[in-house]
C-alpha distance (Angstrom), angle and dihedral (degrees) to the residues before:
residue distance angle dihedral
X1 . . .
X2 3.62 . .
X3 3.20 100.7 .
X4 3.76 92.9 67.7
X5 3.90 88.0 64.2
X6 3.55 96.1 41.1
X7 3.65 98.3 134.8
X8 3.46 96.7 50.5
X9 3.77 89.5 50.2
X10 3.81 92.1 55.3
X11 4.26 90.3 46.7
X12 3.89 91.4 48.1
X13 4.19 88.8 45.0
X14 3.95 92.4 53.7
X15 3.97 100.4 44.7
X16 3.85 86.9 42.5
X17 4.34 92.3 53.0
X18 3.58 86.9 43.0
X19 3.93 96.8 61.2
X20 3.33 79.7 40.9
X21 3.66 102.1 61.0
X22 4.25 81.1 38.6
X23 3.84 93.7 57.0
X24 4.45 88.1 50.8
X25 4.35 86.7 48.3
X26 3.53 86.8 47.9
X27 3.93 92.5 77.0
X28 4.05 77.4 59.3
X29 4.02 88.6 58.2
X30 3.19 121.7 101.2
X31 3.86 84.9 -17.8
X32 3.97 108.2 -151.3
X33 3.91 113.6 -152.2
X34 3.59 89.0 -109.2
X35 3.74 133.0 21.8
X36 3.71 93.4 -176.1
X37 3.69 90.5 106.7
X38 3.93 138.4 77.8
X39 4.03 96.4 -127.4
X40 4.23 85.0 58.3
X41 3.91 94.6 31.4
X42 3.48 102.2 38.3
X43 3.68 107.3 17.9
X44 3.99 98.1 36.4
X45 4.06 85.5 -121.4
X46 3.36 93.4 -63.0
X47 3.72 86.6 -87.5
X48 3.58 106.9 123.1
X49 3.78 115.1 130.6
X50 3.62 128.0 -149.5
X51 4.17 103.1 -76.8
X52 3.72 91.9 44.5
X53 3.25 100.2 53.9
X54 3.78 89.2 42.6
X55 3.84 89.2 57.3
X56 4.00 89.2 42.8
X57 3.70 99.3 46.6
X58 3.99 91.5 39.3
X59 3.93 78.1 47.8
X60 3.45 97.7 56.9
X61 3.63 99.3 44.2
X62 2.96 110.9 41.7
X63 4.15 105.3 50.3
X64 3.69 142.1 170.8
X65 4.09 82.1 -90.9
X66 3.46 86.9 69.6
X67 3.62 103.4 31.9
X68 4.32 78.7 62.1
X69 3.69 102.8 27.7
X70 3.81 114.8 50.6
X71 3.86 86.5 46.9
X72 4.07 89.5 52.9
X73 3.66 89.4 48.2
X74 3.95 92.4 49.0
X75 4.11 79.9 46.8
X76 4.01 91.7 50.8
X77 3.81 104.0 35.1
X78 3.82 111.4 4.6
X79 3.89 123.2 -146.7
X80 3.76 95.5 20.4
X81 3.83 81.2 73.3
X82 3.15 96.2 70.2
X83 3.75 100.0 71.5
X84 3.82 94.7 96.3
X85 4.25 87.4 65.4
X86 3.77 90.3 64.5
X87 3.96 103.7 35.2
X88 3.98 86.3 51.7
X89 3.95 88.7 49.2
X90 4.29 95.1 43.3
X91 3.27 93.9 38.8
X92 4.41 92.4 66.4
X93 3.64 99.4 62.6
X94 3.93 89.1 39.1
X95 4.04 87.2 58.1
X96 3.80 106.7 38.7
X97 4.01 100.2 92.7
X98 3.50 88.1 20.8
X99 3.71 92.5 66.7
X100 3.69 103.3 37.0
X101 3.99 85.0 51.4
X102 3.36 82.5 56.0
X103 4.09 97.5 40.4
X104 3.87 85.1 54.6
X105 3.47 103.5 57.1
X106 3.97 101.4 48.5
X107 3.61 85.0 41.2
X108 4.24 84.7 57.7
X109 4.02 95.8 37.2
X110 4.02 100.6 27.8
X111 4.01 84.3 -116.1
X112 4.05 102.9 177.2
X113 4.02 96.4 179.1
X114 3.79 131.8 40.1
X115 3.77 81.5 -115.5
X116 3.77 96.4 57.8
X117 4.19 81.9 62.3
X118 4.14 104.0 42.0
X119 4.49 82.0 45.4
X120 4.04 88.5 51.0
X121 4.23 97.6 37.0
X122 3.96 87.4 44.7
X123 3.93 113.8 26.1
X124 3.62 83.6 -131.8
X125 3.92 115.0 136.8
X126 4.12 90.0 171.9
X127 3.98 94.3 49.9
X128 4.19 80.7 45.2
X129 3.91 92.8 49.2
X130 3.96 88.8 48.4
X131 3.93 99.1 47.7
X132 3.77 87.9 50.8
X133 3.98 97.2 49.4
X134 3.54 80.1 45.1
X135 3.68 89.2 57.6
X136 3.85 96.7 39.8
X137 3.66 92.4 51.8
X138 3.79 105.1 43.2
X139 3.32 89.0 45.1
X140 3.76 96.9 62.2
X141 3.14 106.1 68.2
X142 3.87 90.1 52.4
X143 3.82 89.6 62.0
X144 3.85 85.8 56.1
X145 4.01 95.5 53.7
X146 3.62 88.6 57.7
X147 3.85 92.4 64.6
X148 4.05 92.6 51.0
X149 3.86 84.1 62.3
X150 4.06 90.4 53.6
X151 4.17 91.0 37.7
X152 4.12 80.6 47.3
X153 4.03 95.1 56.6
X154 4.23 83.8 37.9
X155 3.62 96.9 54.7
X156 3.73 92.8 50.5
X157 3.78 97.7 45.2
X158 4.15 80.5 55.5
X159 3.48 82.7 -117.2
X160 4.50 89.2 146.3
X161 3.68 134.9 111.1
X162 3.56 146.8 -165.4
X163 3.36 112.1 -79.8
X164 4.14 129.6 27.3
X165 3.70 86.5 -98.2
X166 3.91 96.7 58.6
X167 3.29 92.9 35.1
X168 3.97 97.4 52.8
X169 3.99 91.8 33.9
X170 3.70 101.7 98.3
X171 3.94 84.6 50.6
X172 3.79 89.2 53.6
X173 3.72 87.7 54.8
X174 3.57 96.7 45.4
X175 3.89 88.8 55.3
X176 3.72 89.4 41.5
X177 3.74 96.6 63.9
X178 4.14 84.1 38.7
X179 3.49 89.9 60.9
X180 3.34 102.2 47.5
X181 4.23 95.5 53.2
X182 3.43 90.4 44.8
X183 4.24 92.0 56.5
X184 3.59 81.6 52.2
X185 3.37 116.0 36.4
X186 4.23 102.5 19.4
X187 4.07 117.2 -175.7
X188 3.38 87.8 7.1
X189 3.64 108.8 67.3
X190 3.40 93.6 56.6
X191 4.21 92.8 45.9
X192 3.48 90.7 59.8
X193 4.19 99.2 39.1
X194 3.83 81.8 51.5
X195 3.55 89.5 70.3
X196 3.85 94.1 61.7
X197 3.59 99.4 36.7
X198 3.65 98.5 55.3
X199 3.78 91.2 44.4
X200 3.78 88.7 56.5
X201 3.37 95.3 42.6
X202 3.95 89.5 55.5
X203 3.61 99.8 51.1
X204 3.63 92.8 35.8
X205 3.94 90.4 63.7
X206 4.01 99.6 25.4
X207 4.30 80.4 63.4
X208 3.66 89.4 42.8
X209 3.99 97.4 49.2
X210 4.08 85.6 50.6
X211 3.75 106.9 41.2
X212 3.81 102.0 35.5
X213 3.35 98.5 59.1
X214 3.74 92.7 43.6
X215 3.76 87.0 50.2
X216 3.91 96.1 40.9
X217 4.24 92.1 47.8
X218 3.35 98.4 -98.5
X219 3.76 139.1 -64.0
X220 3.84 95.3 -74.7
X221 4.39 82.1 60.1
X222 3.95 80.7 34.3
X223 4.49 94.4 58.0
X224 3.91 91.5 32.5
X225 3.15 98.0 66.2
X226 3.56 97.8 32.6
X227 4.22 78.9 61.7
X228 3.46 96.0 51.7
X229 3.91 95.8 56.1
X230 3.67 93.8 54.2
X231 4.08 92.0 43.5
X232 3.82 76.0 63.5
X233 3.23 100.4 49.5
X234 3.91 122.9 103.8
X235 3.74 90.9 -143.3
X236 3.84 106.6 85.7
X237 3.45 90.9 -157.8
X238 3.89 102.3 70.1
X239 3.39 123.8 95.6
X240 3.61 156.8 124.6
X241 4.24 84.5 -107.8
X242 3.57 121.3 43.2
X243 3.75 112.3 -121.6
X244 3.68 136.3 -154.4
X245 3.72 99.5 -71.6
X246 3.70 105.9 45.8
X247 4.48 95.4 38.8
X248 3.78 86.5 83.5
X249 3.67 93.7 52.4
X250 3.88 99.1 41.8
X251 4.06 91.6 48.1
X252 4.19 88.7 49.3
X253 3.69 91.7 43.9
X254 3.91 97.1 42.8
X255 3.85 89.7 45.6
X256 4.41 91.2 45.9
X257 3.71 93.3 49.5
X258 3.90 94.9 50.8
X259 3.85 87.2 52.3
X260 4.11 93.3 50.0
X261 3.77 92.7 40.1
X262 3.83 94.0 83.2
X263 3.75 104.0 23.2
X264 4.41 80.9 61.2
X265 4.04 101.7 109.0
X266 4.02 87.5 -128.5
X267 3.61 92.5 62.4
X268 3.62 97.1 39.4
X269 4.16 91.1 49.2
X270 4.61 84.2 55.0
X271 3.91 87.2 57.1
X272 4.04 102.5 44.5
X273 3.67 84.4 48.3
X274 3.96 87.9 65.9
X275 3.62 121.7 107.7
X276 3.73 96.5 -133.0
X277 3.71 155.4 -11.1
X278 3.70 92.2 -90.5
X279 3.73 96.7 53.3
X280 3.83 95.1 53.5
X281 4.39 89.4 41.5
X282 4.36 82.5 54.8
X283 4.00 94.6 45.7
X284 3.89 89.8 42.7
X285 4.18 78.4 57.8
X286 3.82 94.1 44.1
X287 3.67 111.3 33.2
X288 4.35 83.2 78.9
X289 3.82 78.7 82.6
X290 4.16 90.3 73.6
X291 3.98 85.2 48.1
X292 4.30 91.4 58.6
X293 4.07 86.0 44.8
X294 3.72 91.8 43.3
X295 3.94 88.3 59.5
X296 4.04 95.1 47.5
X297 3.72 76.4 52.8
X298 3.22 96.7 59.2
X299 3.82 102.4 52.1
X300 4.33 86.7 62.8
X301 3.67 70.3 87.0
X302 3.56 101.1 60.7
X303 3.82 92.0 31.5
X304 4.02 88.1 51.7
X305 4.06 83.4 57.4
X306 4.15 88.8 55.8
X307 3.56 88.8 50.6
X308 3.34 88.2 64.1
X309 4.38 82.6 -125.7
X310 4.05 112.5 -177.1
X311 3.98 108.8 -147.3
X312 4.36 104.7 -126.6
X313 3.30 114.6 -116.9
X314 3.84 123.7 -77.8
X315 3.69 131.7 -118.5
X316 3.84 94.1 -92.9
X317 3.34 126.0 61.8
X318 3.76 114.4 -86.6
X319 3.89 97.1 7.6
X320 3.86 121.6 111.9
X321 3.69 119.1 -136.9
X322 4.09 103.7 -124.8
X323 3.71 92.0 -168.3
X324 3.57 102.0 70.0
X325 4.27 93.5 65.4
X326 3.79 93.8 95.2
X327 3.97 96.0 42.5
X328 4.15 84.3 48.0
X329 3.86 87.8 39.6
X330 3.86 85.3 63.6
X331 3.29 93.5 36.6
X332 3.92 95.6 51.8
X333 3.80 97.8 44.4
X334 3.87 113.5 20.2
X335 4.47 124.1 66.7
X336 3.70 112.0 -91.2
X337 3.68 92.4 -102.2
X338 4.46 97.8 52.2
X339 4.04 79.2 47.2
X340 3.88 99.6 55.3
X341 3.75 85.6 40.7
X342 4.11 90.0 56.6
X343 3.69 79.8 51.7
X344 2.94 102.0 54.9
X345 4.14 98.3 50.2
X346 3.43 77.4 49.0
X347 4.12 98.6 56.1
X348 3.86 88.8 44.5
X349 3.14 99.1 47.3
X350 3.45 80.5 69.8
X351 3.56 100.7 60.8
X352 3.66 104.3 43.2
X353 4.21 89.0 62.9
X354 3.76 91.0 34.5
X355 3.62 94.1 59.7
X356 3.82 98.4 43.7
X357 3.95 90.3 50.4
X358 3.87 94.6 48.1
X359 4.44 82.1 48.0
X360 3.51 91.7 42.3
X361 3.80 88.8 50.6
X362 3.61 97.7 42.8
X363 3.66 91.9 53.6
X364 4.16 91.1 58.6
X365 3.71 88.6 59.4
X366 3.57 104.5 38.4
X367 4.05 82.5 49.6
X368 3.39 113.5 29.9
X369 4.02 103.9 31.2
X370 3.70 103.5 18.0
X371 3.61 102.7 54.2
X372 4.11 96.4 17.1
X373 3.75 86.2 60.9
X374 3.96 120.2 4.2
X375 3.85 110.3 35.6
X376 4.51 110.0 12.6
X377 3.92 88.2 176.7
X378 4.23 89.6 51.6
X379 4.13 100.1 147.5
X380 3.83 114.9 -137.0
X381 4.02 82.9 -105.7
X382 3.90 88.5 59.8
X383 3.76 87.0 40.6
X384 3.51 95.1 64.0
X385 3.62 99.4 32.5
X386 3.79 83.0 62.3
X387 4.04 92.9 50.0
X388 3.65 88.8 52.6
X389 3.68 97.7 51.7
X390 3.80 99.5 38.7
X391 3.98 90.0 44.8
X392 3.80 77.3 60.8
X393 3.63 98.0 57.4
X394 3.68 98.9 37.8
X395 4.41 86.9 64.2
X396 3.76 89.2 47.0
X397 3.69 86.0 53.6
X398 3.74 88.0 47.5
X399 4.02 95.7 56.2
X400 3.45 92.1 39.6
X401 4.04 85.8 63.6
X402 3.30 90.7 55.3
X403 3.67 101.6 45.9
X404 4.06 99.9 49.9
X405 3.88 89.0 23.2
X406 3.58 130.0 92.7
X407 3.81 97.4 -125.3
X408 3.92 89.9 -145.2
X409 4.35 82.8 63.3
X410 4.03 80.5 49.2
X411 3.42 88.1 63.3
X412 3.58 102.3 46.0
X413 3.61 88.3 45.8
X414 4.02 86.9 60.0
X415 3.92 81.4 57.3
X416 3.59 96.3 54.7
X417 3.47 90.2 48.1
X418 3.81 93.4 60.7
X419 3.58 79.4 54.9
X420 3.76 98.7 52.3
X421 4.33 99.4 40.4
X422 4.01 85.6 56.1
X423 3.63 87.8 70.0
X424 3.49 93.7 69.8
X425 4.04 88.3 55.3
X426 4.32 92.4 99.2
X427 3.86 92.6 43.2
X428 3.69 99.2 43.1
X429 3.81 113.2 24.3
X430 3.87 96.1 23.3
X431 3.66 81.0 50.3
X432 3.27 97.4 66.6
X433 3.75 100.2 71.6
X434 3.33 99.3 17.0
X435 3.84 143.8 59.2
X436 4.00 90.1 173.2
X437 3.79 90.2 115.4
X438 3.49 117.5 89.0
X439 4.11 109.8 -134.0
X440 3.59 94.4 -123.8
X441 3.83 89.9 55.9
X442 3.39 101.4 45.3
X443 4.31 80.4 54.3
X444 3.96 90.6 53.8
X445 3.45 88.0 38.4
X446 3.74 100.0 58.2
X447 4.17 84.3 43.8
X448 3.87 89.4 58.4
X449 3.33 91.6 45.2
X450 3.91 107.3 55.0
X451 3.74 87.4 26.8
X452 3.83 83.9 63.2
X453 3.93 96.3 44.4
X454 3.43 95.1 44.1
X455 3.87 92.8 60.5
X456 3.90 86.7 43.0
X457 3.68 91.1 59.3
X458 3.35 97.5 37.6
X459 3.66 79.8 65.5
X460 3.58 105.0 57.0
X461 4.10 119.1 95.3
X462 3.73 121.2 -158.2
X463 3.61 117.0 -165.7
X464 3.59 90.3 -102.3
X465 4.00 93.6 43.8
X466 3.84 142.8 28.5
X467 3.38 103.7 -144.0
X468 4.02 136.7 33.6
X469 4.17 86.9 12.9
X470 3.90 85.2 149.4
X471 3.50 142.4 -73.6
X472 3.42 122.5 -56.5
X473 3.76 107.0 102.8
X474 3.77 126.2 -149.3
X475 4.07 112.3 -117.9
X476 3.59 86.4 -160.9
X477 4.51 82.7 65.1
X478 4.32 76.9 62.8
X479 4.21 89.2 54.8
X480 4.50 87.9 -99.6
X481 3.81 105.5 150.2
X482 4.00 86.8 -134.3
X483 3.76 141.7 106.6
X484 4.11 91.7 -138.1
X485 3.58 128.4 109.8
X486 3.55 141.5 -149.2
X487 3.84 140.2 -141.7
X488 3.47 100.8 -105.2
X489 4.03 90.0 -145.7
X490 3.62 93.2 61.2
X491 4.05 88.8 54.0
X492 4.27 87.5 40.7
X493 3.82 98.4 56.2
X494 4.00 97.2 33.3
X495 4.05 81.9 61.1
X496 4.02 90.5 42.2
X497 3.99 90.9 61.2
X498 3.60 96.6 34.0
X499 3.57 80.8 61.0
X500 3.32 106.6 37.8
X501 3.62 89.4 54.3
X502 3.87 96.9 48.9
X503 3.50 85.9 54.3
X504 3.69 99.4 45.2
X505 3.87 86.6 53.2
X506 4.21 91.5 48.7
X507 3.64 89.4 53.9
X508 3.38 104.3 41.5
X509 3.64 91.0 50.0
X510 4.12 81.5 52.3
X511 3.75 86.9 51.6
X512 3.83 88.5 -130.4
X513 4.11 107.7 171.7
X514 3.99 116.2 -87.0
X515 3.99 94.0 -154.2
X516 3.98 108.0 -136.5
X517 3.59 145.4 -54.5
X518 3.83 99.2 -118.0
X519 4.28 78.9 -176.0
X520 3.91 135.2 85.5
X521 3.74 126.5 -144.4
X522 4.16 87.2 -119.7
X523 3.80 96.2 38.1
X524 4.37 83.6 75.2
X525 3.92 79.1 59.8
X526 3.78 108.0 46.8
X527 4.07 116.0 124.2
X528 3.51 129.6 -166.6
X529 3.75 115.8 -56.6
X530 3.57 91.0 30.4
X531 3.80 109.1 130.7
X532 4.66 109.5 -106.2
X533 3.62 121.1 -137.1
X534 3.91 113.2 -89.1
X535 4.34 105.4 -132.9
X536 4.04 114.8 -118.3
X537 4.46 85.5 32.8
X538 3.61 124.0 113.1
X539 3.75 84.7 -91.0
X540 3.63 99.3 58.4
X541 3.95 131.2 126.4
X542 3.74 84.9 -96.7
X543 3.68 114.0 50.3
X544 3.58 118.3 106.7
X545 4.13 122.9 -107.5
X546 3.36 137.4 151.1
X547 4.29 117.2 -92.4
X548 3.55 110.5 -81.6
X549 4.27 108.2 -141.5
């Protein structure tokens, strides 16, 4: 009942209304002259020096999903948890020039979406309207996973009720008041909750790392009898050591989810809002921090296991809901008021990601449908006005997954959508160095690609559902005599490029036209300061030049 966790009700309550109140001042912060316009409402005026956007980028990838998830999975299957420590560290070095390429040439051309860039570098409006759908849709389900970390902390503060309404109404609320900041305030809000959240979220776990395993008996009491649940367990494949079966899998699916991380159009929208090259080259140095908390994250899992922690039940009969060990972890072994604090770094770290995903998203339609295809002459007024109302939308969208969802199929979604954003990889990263790719093949390509990992996934059963249960696909579905799987994104994009680039070569050999390079060699080296290119000039989008390698 929730009267039995009354105190930690009234803690979590507090912290939440007062990031609340935060994300309404933030319209006050750093107040621009006018926020009628996508760079201040969507890109917080591309002002964002080097600790802000560490806390915003940190913010918004590293949520209350995974604060809840990656130690549930650790709790459910053991090592193969573990694959989100080494994707977050890979994927850094992977991203640096990547990303200040990437910095440089919105910076030059006012870009606000990764689709702004792949319609200017290949005078492709289709290939544009694909990468943002692309965007839009993968990043849906991602606002979704950030309310099963607030229903998580909910559920265990007996905070439920009767009926899906009830039970989902203090989520509705939350999002309520997260909408209506965000309308107001845009990449802002979340810059300055970011602050608080991550320093919660730090102490929160640097406590938990010390006096657990002092209270538990110490990691050696912590690992042993994480090991003796998964000897126990039917499924061969848990374990505190991967084995022979599940290596393939873990290396595929570390490997995939370092590639989507940055092509996602939330984490693309925290590094356009930096203020120069410099910042982002720093945070590419200092976000490894998150990775080393992410890890002590992780082992709540095996520490929930010593506790001897029982999952609550899930939302259909018989199931148990695995995301609820680390609230009841907190609950179970810290005072009332340390465990409604955990909550609440839990709860907003919810809202920091949410709202940059539902921004990010808003800014792909309002750019790259809206005014490619149902108003050319939009203003920057209308532009925004658009953002705002769409970023509304997109978060009722979100709770209404969550209501008449199964929030296990939210999950799985979230998996799929890794799938689906590493389609963009050829168009936008490849992009950046290279105009090889013909236009047309880069289209085809992207077809063959999520027409391939669509079928995969449709192929994977969960014990709860016989098709698109995840994605970890069978090699023995390809005719391998072998129990492995594979990360179906790996297999997806490998088939995108190979056919992009077989196309690229047929059509090039046909001489069919390339469209132009709406890109310079130095613009993917401008800084701050540097003068941007002025639309309807000889430097605009539309001017003809020859492809730039």
């Amino acid at each position: 009942m929730w009267r039995d966790h009354l105190t930690e009700i009234i803690v979590f309550s507090v912290l939440f209304l007062l990031v609340s109140v935060m994300g309404f001042v933030a319209a006050r912060w750093r107040a621009p002259k006018d926020m009628a316009h996508l760079d201040e409402w969507g890109l917080g005026g591309r002002s964002f020096g080097g600790w802000i956007t560490w806390f915003l980028v940190g913010g918004d990838l590293y949520t209350a999903y995974t604060f809840v998830a990656v130690p549930a999975l650790m709790f459910g299957a053991g090592a193969a948890g573990f694959f989100a420590v080494p994707y977050t560290i890979v994927i850094y070095p992977l991203v640096f020039l990547v990303l200040v390429r990437l910095w440089s040439v919105s910076h030059r051309h006012g870009f606000v979406t990764p689709a702004d860039f792949v319609r200017n570098r290949f005078d492709s409006p289709v290939l544009a309207l694909l990468i943002a759908i692309t965007g839009i849709v993968a990043t849906m389900p991602y606002i979704a996973l950030q309310l099963v970390g607030i229903e998580a902390v909910l559920k265990t503060m007996g905070v439920t009720g009767d009926n899906a309404l009830a039970r989902h109404l203090p989520i509705i609320i939350a999002f309520a008041i997260l909408a209506a900041y965000t309308y107001q305030s845009g990449l802002r809000a979340p810059a300055l909750i970011a602050f608080v959240k991550d320093s919660l979220i730090y102490i929160v776990i640097l406590v938990a790392v010390v006096y657990l395993p002092y209270k538990l008996g110490g990691w050696g009491d912590i690992f042993a009898a994480a090991d003796a649940k998964f000897d126990a367990s039917p499924n061969p494949n848990d374990g505190i050591l991967l084995n022979g079966n599940n290596q393939l899998q873990y290396v595929t699916l570390a490997l995939g989810s370092a590639l989507a991380l940055f092509l996602y159009p939330h984490s693309i929208t925290g590094v356009l809002a930096s203020r120069n090259r410099d910042v982002i080259k720093r945070n590419m140095s200092a976000l490894p921090a998150y990775s080393l908390l992410l890890g002590l994250i992780a082992l709540l899992g095996y520490m929930a296991i010593a506790a001897g922690v029982k999952p609550l039940p899930g939302n259909s009969a018989g199931s148990v809901d695995n995301n609820t060990i680390v609230p009841l972890l907190f609950d179970q072994q810290f005072p009332d008021w340390f465990a409604g604090v955990a909550y609440a770094a839990i709860g907003i770290g919810a809202l920091v990601p949410a709202a940059i995903m539902s921004i990010a998203a808003a800014n792909l339609f309002t750019r790259n449908i809206y005014k490619e295809y149902l108003k050319r002459d939009a203003s920057p007024a209308q532009e925004a006005n658009v953002s705002k109302i769409t970023s509304l939308v997109v978060k009722v969208g979100a709770v209404a997954c969550i209501v008449f969802l199964d929030p296990q199929f939210s999950i799985d979604l979230q998996l799929i959508g890794g799938v689906i954003i590493l389609q963009t990889l050829p168009a936008v990263a490849l992009g950046l160095y290279t105009r090889w790719f013909h236009r047309t093949g880069l289209i085809v390509g992207w077809v063959a690609g999520m027409g391939l990992g669509m079928w995969m996934l449709y192929q994977v059963a969960s014990p709860t559902r016989k098709h698109f249960g995840g994605s970890a696909f069978p090699l023995s579905e390809f005719g391998f005599d072998t129990t492995r799987t594979i990360y179906v994104g790996i297999v997806a994009v490998a088939v995108n490029l190979a056919v992009a680039a077989l196309v690229t070569l047929v059509l090039r050999a046909a001489k069919v036209e390339e469209g132009a390079d709406g890109t310079e060699p130095d613009d993917y080296f401008a800084d701050e300061g540097d003068p941007r290119v002025t639309p309807g000039t000889d430097r605009d989008a539309d001017s003809a030049r020859e492809p730039v390698a």
